[in-house]
LOKOL-37799 format. One line per field, with one value per residue (C-alpha): residue number from 0; residue in one letter; x, y, z. Coordinates in nm, 2 decimals. Example, Ala and Ser with C-alpha at 12.3 -4.5 7.8 and 13.67 -1.06 7.14 Angstrom:
<rs>
pos	[0; 1]
code	[A; S]
px	[1.23; 1.37]
py	[-0.45; -0.11]
pz	[0.78; 0.71]
</rs>
This chain:
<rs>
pos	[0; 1; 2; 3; 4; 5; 6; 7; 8; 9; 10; 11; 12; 13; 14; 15; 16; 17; 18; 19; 20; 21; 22; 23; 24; 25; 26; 27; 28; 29; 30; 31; 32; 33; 34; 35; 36; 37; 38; 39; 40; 41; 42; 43; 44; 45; 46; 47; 48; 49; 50; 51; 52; 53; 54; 55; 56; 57; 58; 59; 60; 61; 62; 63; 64; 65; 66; 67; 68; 69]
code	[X; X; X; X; X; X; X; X; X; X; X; X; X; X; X; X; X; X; X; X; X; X; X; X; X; X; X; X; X; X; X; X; X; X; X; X; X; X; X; X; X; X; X; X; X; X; X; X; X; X; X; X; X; X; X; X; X; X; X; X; X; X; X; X; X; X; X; X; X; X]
px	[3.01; 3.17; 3.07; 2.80; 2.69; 2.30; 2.07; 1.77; 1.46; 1.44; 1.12; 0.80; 0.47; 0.19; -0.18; -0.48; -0.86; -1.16; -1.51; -1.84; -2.18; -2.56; -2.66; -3.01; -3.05; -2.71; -2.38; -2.12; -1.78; -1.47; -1.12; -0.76; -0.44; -0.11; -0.33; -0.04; 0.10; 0.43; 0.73; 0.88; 1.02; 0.80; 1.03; 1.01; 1.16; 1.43; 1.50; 1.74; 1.94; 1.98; 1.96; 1.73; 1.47; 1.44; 1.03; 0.87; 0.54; 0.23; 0.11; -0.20; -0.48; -0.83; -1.13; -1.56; -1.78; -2.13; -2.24; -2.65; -2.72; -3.03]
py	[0.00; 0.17; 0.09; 0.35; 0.42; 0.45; 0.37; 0.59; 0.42; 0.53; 0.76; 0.66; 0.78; 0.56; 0.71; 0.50; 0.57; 0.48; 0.57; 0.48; 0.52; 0.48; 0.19; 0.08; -0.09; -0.06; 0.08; 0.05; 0.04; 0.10; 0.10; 0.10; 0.07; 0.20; 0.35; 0.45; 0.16; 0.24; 0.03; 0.05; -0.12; -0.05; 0.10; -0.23; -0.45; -0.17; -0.15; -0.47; -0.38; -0.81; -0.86; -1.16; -0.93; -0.67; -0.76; -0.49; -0.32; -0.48; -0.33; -0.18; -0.35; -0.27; -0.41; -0.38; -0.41; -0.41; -0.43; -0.39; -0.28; -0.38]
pz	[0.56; 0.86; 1.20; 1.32; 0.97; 0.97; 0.66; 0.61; 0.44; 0.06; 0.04; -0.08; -0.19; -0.26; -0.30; -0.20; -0.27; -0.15; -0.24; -0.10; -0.27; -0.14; -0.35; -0.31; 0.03; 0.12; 0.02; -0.24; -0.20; -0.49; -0.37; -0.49; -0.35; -0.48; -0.74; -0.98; -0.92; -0.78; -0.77; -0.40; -0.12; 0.23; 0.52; 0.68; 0.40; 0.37; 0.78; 0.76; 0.47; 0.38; 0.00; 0.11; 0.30; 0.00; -0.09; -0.29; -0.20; -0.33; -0.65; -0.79; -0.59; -0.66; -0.43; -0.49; -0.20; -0.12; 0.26; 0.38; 0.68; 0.86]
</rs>
């Protein structure tokens, strides 16, 4: 690569969700990251440009909550 050369981050797009519901004496919480589960690299893996420091983006995470407040 030739000196100077700069190295954009590939683009990304990654939807999350979350939802919240009144559940009995508290509330309910649903959630989901990278909800199509997309196969990526974040910007910072991608900054160094070093095969080694190449880690993909987390997959489809989904999380269930339930907090009372009191």
């Amino acid at each position: 690569m030739p000196p100077g050369t700069v190295l954009l981050p590939a683009p990304y797009t990654v939807v999350d969700v979350v939802a919240r519901f009144d559940a009995g004496p508290g509330d309910l919480t649903l959630s989901a990251k990278n909800l199509l589960n997309e196969d990526y690299y974040p910007a910072v893996s991608q900054a160094y440009n070093l095969s080694t420091s190449r880690v993909k983006g987390q997959g489809r995470t989904v999380g269930l909550g339930y907090a009372v407040n009191w």
